[in-house]
C-alpha positions as CSV (number, residue, x, y, z in Angstrom):
1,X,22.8,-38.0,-7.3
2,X,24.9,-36.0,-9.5
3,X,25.7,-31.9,-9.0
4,X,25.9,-30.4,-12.1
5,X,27.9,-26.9,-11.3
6,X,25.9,-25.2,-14.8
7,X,22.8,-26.5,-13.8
8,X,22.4,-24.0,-10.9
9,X,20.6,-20.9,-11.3
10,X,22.6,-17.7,-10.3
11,X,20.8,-16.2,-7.6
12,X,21.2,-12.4,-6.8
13,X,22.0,-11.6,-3.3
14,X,21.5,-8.0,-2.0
15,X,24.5,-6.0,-0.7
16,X,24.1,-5.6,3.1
17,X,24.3,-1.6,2.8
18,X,21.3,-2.1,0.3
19,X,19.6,-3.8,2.4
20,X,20.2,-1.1,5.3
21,X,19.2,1.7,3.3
22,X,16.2,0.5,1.8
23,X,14.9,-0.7,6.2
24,X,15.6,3.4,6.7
25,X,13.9,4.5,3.9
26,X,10.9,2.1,5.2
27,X,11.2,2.9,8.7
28,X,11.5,7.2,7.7
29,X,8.3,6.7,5.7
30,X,6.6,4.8,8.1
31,X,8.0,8.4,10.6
32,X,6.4,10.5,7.2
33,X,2.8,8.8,7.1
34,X,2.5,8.9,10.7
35,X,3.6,12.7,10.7
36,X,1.6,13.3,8.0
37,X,-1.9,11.7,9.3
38,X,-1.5,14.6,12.2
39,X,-2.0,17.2,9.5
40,X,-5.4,18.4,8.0
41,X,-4.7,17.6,4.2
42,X,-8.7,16.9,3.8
43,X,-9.1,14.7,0.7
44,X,-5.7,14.6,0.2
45,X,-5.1,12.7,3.5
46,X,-5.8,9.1,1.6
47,X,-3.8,10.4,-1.6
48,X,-0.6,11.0,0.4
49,X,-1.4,7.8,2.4
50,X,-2.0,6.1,-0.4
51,X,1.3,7.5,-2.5
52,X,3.9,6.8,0.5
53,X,2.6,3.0,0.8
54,X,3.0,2.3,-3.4
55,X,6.2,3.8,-2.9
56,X,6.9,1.1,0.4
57,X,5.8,-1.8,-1.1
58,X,7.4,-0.8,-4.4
59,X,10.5,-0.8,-2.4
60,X,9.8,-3.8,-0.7
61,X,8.8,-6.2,-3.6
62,X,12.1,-4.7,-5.5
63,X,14.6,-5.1,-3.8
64,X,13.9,-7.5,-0.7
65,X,11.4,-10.0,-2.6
66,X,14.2,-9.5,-5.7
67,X,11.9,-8.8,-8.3
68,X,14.9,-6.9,-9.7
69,X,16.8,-10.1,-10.9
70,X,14.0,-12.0,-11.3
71,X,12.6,-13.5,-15.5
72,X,10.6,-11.2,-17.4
73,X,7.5,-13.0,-16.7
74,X,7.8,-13.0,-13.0
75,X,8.4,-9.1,-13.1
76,X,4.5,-9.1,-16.3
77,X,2.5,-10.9,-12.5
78,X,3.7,-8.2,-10.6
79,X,2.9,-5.3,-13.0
80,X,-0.1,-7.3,-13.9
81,X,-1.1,-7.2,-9.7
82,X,-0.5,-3.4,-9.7
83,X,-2.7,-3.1,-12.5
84,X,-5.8,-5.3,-11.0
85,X,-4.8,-3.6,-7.6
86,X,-5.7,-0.1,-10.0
87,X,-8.4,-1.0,-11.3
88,X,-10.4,-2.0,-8.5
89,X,-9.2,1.4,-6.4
90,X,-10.8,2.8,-9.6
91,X,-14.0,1.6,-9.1
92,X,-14.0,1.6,-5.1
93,X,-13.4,5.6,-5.6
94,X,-15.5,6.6,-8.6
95,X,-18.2,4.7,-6.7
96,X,-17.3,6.4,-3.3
97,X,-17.4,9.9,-4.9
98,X,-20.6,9.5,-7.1
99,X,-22.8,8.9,-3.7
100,X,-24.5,11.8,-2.5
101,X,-23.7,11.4,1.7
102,X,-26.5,13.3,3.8
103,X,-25.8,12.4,7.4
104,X,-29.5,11.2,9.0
105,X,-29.7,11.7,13.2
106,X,-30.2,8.6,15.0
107,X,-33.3,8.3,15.9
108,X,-32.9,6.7,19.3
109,X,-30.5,9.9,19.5
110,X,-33.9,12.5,19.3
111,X,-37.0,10.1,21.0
112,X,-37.8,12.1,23.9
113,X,-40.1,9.0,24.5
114,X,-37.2,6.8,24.9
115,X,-35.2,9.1,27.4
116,X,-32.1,11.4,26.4
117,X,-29.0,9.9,25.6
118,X,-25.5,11.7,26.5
């Protein structure tokens, strides 16, 4: 077996400060969504939720899964992912919002025949 020394592909290594930087960032908006699930945002509870984990894995897919260095095509499956990934929270919310929720009693909950239930 022969080594050729052109034959291997340069392979980007992250700086170590990098690397720290980008674990505090995750671990202060980990701090951030768990702060921020205390608060009464109503509907805008799963937005913010929603907007602080893009913004992780975003973080996490470019710099410690090296998307950054990576060929053109690997970086068209990730967009394409984000895209599928959007598509289907489309439908998942335009379908959640066009319901019309009424909340029905239990009936077991009202049966006075059944006994009361605490």
């Amino acid at each position: 077996m022969s080594t050729n020394a052109n034959s291997h592909s340069h392979v980007h290594i992250p700086k170590v400060g990098t690397l720290v930087a980008v674990f505090v960032t995750l671990i202060t908006f980990t701090f951030i969504t768990a702060w921020v699930a205390t608060i009464n945002l109503g509907e805008l509870n799963v937005v913010v939720a929603l907007a602080i984990a893009c913004t992780k894995a975003t973080l996490v897919a470019w710099i410690f899964m090296g998307v950054r260095y990576t060929s053109q095509l690997t970086k068209l499956f990730c967009v394409a992912g984000l895209v599928f990934l959007s598509i289907l929270l489309l439908i998942t919310f335009s379908d959640y919002s066009s319901r019309s929720w009424t909340y029905h009693a239990k009936p077991w909950a009202t049966n006075k025949s059944l006994g009361t239930s605490k």
